[in-house]
C-alpha positions as CSV (number, residue, x, y, z in Angstrom):
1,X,0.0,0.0,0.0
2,X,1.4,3.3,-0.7
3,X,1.5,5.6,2.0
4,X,0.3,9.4,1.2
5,X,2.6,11.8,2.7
6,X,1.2,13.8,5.4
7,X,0.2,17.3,4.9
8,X,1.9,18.7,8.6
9,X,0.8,22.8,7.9
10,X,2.8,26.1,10.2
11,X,0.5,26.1,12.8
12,X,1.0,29.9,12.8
13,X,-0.1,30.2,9.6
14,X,-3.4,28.6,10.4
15,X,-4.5,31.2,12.8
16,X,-7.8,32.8,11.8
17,X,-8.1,36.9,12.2
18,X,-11.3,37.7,14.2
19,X,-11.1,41.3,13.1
20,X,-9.3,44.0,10.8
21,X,-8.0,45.7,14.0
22,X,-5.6,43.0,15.5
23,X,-4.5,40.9,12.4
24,X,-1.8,37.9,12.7
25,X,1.1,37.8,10.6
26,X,1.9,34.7,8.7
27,X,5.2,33.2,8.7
28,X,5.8,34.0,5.5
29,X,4.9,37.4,5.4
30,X,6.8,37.9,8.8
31,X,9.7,36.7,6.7
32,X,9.3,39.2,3.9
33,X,9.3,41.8,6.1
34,X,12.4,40.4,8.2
35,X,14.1,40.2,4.4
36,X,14.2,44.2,4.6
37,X,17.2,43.9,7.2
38,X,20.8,44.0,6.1
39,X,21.8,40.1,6.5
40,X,24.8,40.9,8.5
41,X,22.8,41.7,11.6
42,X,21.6,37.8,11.5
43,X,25.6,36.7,12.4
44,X,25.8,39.3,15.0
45,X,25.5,37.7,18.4
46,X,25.2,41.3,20.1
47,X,22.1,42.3,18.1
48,X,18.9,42.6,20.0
49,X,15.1,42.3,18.7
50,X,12.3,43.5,20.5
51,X,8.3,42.9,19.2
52,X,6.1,45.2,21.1
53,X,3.3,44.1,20.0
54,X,3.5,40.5,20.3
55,X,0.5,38.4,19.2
56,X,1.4,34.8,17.8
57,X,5.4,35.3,18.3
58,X,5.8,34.8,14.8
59,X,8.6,37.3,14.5
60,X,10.5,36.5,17.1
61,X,10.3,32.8,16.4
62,X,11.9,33.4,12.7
63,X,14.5,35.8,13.7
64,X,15.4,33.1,16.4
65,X,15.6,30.3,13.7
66,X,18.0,33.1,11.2
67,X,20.3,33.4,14.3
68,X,20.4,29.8,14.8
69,X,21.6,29.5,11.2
70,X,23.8,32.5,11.3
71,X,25.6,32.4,14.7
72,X,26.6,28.7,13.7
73,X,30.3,29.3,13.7
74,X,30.5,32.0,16.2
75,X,28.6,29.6,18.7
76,X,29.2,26.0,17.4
77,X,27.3,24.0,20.6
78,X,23.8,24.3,19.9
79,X,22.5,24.5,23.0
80,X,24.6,27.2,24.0
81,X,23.6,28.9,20.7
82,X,19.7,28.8,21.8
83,X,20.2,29.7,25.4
84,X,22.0,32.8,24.2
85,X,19.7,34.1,21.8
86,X,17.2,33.3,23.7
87,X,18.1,34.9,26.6
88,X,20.2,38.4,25.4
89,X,18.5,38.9,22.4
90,X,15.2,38.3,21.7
91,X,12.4,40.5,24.0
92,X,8.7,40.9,23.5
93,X,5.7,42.7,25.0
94,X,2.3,41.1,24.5
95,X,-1.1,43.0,23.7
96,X,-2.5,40.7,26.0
97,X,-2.2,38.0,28.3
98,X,-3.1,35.6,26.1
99,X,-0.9,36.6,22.9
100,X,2.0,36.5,25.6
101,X,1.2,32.7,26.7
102,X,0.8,31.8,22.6
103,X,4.2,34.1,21.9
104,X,5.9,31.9,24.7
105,X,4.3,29.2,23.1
106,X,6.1,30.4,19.7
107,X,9.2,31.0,20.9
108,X,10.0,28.3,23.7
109,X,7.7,25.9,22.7
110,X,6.3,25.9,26.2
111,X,3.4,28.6,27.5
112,X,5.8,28.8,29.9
113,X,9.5,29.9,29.7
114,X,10.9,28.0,32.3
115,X,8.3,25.1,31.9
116,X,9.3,21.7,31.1
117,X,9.2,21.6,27.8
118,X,10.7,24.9,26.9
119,X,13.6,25.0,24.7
120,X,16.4,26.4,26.8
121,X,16.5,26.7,30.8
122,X,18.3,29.8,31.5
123,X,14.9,31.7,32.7
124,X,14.0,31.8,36.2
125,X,10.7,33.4,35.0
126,X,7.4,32.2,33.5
127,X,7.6,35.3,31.7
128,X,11.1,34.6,30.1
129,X,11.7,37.1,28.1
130,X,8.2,37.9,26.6
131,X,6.5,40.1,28.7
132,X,2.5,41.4,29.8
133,X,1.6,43.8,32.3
134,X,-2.1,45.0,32.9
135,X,-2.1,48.3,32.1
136,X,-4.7,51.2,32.6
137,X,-6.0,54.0,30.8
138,X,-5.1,57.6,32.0
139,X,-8.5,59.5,31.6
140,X,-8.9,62.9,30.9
141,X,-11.7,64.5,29.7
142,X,-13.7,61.5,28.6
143,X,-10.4,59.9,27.0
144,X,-7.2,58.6,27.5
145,X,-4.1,60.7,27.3
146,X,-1.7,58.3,26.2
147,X,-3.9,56.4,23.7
148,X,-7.4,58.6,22.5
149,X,-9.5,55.3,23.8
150,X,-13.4,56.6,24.8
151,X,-13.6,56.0,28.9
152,X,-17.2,55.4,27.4
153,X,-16.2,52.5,25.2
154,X,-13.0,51.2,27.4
155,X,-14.0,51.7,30.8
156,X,-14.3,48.1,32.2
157,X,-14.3,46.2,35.5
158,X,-11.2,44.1,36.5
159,X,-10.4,41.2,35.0
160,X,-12.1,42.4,31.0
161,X,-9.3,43.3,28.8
162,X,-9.5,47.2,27.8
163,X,-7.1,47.2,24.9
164,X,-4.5,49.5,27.1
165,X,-1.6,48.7,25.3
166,X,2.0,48.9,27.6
167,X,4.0,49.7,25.0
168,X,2.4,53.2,24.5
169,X,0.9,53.7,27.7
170,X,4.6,55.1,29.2
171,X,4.6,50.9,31.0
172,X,7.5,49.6,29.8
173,X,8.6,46.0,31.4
174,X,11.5,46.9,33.9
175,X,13.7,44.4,32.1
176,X,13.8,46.4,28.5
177,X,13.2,50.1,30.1
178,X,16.7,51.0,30.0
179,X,17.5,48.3,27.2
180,X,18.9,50.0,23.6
181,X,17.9,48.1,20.7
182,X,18.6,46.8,17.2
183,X,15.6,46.2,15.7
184,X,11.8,46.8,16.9
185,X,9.7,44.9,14.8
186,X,6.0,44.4,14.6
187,X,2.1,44.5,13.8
188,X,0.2,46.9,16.0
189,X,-3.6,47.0,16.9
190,X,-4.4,49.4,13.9
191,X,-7.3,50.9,15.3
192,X,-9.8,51.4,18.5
193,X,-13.6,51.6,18.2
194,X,-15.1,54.9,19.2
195,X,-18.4,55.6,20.8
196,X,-17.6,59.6,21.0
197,X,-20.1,60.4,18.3
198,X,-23.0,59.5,16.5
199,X,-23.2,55.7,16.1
200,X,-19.9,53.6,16.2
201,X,-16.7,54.9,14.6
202,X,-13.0,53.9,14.6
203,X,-9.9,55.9,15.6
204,X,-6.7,55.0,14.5
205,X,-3.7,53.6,16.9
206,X,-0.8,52.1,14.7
207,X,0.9,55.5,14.2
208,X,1.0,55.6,18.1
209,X,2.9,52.5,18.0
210,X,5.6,53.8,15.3
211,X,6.0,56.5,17.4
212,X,7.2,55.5,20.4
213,X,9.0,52.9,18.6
214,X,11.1,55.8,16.8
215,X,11.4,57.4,20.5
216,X,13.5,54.3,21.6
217,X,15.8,55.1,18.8
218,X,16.6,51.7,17.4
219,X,18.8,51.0,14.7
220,X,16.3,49.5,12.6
221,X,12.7,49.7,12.4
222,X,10.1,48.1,10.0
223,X,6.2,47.5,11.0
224,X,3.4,46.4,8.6
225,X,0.7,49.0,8.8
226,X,-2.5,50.4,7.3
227,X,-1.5,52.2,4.1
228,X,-4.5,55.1,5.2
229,X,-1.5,57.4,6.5
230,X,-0.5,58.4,3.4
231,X,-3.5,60.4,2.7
232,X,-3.8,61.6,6.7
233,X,-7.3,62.4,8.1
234,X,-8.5,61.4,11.4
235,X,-5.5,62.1,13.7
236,X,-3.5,61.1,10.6
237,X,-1.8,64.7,9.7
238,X,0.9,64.6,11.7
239,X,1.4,61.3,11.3
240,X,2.0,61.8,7.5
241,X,4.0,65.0,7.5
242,X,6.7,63.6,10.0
243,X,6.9,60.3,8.1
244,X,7.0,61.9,4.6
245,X,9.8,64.2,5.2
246,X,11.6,61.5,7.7
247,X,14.8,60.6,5.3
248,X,15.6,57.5,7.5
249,X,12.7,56.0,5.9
250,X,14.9,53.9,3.5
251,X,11.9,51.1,2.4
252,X,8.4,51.1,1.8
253,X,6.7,48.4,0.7
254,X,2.7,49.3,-0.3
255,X,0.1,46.7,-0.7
256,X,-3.1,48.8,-2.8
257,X,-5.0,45.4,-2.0
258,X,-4.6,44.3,1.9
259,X,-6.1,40.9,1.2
260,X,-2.7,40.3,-0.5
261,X,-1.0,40.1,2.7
262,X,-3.6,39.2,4.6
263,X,-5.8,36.7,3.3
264,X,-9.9,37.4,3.6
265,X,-9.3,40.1,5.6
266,X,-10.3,43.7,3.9
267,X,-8.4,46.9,5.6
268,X,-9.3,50.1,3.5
269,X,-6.7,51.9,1.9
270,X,-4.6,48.9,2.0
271,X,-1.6,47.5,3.7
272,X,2.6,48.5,3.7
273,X,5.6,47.6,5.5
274,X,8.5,49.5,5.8
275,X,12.2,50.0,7.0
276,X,13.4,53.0,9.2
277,X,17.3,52.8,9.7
278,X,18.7,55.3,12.4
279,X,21.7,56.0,10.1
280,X,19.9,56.5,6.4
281,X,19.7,60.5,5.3
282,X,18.4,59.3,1.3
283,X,15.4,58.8,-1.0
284,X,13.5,56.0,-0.3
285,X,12.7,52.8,-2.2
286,X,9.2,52.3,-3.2
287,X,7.6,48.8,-4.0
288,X,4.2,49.1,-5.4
289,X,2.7,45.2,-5.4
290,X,-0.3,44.7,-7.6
291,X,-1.1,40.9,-7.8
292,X,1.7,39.6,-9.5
293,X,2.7,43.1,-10.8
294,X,5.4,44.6,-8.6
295,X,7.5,48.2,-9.6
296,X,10.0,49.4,-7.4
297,X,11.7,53.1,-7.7
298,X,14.4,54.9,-5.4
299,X,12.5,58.2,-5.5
300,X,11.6,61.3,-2.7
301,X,8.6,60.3,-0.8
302,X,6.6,63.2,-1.8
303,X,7.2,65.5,-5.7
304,X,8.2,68.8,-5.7
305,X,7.1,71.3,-3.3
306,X,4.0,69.2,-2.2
307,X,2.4,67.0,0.4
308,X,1.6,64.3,-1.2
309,X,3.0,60.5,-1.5
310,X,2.4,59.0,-5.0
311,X,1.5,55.3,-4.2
312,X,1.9,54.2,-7.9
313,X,5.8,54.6,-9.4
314,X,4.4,54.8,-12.7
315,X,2.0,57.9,-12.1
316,X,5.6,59.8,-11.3
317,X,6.6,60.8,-14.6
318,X,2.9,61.5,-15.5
319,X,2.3,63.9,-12.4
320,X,5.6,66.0,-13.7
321,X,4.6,66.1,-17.4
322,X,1.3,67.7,-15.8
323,X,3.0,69.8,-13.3
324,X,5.5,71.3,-15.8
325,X,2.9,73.2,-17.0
326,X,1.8,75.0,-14.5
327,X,-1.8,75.3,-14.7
328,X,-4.3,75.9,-12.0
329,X,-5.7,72.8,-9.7
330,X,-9.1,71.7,-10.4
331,X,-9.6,72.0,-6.3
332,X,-10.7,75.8,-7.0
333,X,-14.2,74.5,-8.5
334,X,-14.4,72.0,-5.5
335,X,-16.8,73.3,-2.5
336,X,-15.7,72.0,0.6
337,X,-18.2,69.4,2.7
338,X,-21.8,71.4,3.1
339,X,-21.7,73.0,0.1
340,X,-25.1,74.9,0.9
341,X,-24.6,74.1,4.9
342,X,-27.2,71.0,5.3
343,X,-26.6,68.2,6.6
344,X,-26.5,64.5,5.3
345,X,-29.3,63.9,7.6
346,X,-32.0,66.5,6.3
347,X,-34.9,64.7,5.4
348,X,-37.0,67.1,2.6
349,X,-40.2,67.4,1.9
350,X,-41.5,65.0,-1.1
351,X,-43.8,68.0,-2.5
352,X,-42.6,71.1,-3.8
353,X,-44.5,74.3,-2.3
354,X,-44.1,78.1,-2.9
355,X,-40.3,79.2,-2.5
356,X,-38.9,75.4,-2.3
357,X,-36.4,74.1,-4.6
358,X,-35.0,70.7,-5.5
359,X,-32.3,69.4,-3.1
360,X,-30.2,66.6,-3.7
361,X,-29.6,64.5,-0.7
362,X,-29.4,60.6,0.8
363,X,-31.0,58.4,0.8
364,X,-34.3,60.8,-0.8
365,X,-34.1,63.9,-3.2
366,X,-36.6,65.9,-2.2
367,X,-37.2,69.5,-1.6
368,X,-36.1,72.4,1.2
369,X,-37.8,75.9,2.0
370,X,-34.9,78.1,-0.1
371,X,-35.0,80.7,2.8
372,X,-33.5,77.4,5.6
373,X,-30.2,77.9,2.4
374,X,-27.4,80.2,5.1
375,X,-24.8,79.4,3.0
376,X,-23.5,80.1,-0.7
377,X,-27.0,81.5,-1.3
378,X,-26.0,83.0,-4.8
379,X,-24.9,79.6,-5.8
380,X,-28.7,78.9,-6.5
381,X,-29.7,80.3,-9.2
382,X,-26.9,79.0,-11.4
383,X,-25.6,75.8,-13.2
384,X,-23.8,73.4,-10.9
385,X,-22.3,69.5,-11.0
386,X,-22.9,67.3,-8.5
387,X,-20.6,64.3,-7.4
388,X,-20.9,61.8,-4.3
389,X,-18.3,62.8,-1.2
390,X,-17.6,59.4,-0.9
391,X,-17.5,56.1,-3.4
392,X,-16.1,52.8,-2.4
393,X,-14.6,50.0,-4.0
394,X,-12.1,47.0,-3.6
395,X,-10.6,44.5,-4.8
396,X,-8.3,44.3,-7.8
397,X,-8.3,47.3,-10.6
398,X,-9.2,49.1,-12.8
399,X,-11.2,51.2,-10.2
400,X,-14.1,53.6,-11.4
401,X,-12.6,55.7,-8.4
402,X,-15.8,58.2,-8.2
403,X,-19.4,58.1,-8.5
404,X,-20.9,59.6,-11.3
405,X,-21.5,63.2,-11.7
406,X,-24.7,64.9,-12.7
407,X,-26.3,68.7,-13.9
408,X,-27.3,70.7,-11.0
409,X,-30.0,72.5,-12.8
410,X,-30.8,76.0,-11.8
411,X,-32.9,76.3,-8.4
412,X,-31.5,73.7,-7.0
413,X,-29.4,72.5,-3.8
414,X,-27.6,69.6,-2.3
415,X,-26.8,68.1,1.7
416,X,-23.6,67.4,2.3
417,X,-23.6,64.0,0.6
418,X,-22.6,65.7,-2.1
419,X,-19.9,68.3,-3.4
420,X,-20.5,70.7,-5.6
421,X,-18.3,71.8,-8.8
422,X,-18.6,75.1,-10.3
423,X,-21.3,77.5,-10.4
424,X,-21.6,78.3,-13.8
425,X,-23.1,80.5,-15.9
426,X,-23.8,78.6,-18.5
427,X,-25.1,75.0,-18.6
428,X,-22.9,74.2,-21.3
429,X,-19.8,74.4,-19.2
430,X,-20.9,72.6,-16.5
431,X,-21.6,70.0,-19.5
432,X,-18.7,70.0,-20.3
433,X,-17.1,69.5,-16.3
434,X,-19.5,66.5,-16.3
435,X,-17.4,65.1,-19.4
436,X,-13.6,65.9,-18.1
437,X,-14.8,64.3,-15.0
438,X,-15.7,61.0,-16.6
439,X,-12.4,60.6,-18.4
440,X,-10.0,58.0,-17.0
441,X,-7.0,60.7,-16.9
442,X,-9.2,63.0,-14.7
443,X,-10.1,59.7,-12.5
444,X,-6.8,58.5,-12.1
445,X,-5.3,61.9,-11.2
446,X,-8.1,61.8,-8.2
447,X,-6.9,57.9,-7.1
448,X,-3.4,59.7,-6.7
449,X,-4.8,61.5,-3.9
450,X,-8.0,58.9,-3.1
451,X,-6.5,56.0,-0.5
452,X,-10.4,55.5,0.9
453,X,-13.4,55.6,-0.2
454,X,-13.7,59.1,1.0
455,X,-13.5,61.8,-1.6
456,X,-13.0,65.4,-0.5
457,X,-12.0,68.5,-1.9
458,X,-8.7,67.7,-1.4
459,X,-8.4,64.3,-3.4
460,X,-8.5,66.8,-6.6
461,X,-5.3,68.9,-6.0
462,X,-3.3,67.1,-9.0
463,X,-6.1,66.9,-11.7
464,X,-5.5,70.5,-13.7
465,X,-7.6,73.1,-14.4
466,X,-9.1,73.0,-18.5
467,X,-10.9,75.6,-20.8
468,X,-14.7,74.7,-19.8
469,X,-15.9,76.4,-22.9
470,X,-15.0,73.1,-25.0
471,X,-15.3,69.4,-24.5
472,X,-12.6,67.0,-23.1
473,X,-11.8,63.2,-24.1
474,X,-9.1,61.1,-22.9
475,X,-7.9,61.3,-26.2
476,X,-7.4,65.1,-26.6
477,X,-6.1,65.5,-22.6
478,X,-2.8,62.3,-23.7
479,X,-2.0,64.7,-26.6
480,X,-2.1,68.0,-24.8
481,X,0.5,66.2,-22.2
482,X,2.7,64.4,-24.2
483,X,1.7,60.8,-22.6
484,X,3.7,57.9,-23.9
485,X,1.9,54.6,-25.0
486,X,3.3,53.1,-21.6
487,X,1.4,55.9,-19.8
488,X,-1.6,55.5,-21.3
489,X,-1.4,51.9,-21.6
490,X,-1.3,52.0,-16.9
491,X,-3.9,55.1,-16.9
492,X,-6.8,52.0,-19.0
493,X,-5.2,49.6,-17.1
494,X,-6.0,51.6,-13.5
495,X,-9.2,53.0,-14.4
496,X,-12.5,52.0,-15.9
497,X,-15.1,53.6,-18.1
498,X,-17.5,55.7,-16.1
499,X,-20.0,53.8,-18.4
């Protein structure tokens, strides 16, 4: 009889993600990310790794099997070889008490360090060298100081976890506090539900985590994070402008589709990974993975004068052929959120009566009393366009990017679903708005900018001002730039018909 041979699977990589805000790493993408270090540091026997944010161990377990490979001749008996990695350099900090037992589990193949089956018994400790302290939250003012939790949302009776992470709540394990390291490695929490407002929200809390990395002042850091930062927003801005202009960001590798690193698990925006060295002062190298289509380019992390990081290497060239010429931004046409001053939640009236107009809104057009209209009054009686604030999508491209745009007749209004373009005087330029706006090189100017499936005002900033008193095609906009084939051939392949 032959014998089938037996499918033994990484248990690590079996682990199931119960939600986008704590998501496991797998072995091999852990591995990937441990590829960005120089492979020197894996024969030094002085290095030191710490993982704040411990979950499955999975880091620390492979950087524990590359120095077991690569400290082979400077440690030759292998027990000795594991009992001093083990116990000088490799440290970790759970998020919890339970990641820390499965991380022990990882790394000493016991729950406990100094348990019977563990791998090396230098530790004294259950703990070893893998750490979890309860920590609190530090309320002020209905939040915490040290983290932005809600006390409404994370206030909880002893004994329920409350998501008070000790690596950025100033509770550092004695053992590391005064410890300089090598390498800080790891996947953060990425964000924290948020009762502070209507209905349920989410703040973010990786950057917190990159943060205070950076304040230990490693030699090395890479974490794999939400890709949102790029575009800012929601405690975000800061965020972004220190990590754009930070030249010891050597690496960045940028997932446009998280599922490709994390397997049924959708994060908006997508997903990076990057590498910080302490002693880098240059451009950066940007990976751009697209399913099996990868680009990478040594370039600045944002062009020019601007604020901006340009996810896609190939849109580079195509951004300066715009920006040579010098032309106004599109942006001055955009209104900003509350074009008219009504809210998303207005509910109009379904009959027209003397003085109402039309108002677009969500989910029921409908009309308002015009004399309730505080705001851009004069806008009223002229031609306007009308495009969605926000449009969704996901998945692999091409990407329609926005929702469609439509004639805002005369008399009429919109809530703040909507953004307005224009006024104009004359319907036949805001005709021909509607038609620059459905080409793919006006689309994928906005995706530039667009890292969510919010759109405002400011995702317009590259797309250039045109002559309204004529129409616009893709075809006519390629020649007026000078686009290559190659250029046009990635703006079809990025962005689909609006039809």
């Amino acid at each position: 009889m032959k014998v089938k041979d037996n499918y033994n699977p990484d248990v690590l990589s079996c682990l199931a993600n119960l939600s986008s805000d704590e998501v496991f790493t797998s072995p091999k993408l852990a591995n990937e990310i441990l590829d960005l270090l120089p492979k020197e540091i894996w024969r030094d026997k002085n290095a030191t790794f710490l993982d704040p944010v411990s979950k499955s161990g999975v880091f620390l377990r492979e950087i524990a099997k590359r120095l077991l490979e690569g400290l082979k001749n400077e440690i030759p008996d292998t027990q000795k070889r594991i009992d001093h990695i083990y116990g000088k350099q490799l440290f970790g900090i759970g998020i919890t008490e339970l990641t820390a037992l499965l991380s022990r589990r990882s790394l000493y193949c016991s729950k406990t360090a100094n348990g019977k089956y563990s791998v090396t018994n230098i530790f004294d400790s259950e703990k070893g060298n893998i750490f979890f302290d309860a920590t609190d939250h530090n309320w002020e003012n209905g939040r915490c100081s040290f983290c932005g939790a809600s006390q409404a949302e994370y206030e909880r009776e002893e004994g329920l976890e409350t998501h008070a992470y000790q690596f950025i709540h100033n509770n550092l394990p004695n053992k590391i506090k005064n410890m300089k390291f090598d390498v800080i490695i790891g996947n953060p929490p990425y964000q924290l539900n948020d009762k502070g407002g209507m209905g349920t929200s989410a703040i973010p809390i990786y950057h917190k985590f990159v943060e205070q990395a950076k304040k230990l002042n490693p030699r090395f850091l890479t974490m794999i994070i939400p890709s949102r930062w790029f575009a800012g927003g929601k405690g975000l801005d800061d965020f972004r402008a220190e990590m754009l202009s930070d030249k010891r960001l050597c690496k960045l590798v940028d997932y446009f589709d998280s599922t490709e690193c994390f397997p049924g698990v959708d994060i908006s925006g997508g997903i990076c990974y990057f590498l910080w060295e302490k002693n880098n002062s240059g451009n950066c190298e940007v990976v751009s993975v697209q399913g099996t289509k990868k680009s990478s380019l040594i370039r600045p992390l944002v062009e020019g004068n601007g604020d901006t990081f340009i996810r896609f290497n190939e849109a580079i060239l195509i951004v300066r052929k715009i920006q040579e010429k010098k032309e106004k931004s599109f942006i001055d046409l955009i209104s900003p959120r509350k074009p008219f001053g009504i809210i998303a939640s207005i509910k109009p009236a379904k009959d027209k009566k003397d003085n109402y107009i039309k108002i677009y809104s969500y989910p029921d057009d409908g009309f308002i009393n015009k004399a309730d209209i505080k705001q851009n009054i004069d806008f009223i009686g002229k031609y306007k366009v009308y495009i969605a604030k926000a449009y969704g999508e996901r998945g692999a491209f091409p990407y329609r990017v926005l929702s469609k745009p439509f004639l805002g007749e005369k008399n009429s209004c919109c809530s703040e679903t909507y953004l307005l373009v224009g006024p104009f005087a004359k319907e036949e330029f805001a005709k021909n708005v509607i038609g620059y706006i459905n080409t793919n090189f006006f689309r994928f100017l906005v995706l530039l900018k667009k890292n969510t499936q919010n759109a405002p005002r400011g995702v317009y900033s590259f797309v250039p001002m045109q002559d309204f008193s004529e129409p616009w095609t893709d075809e006519k906009l390629y020649r007026k730039y000078k686009l290559t084939k190659e250029e046009i051939d990635f703006i079809e392949s990025m962005i689909r018909p609006m039809n």
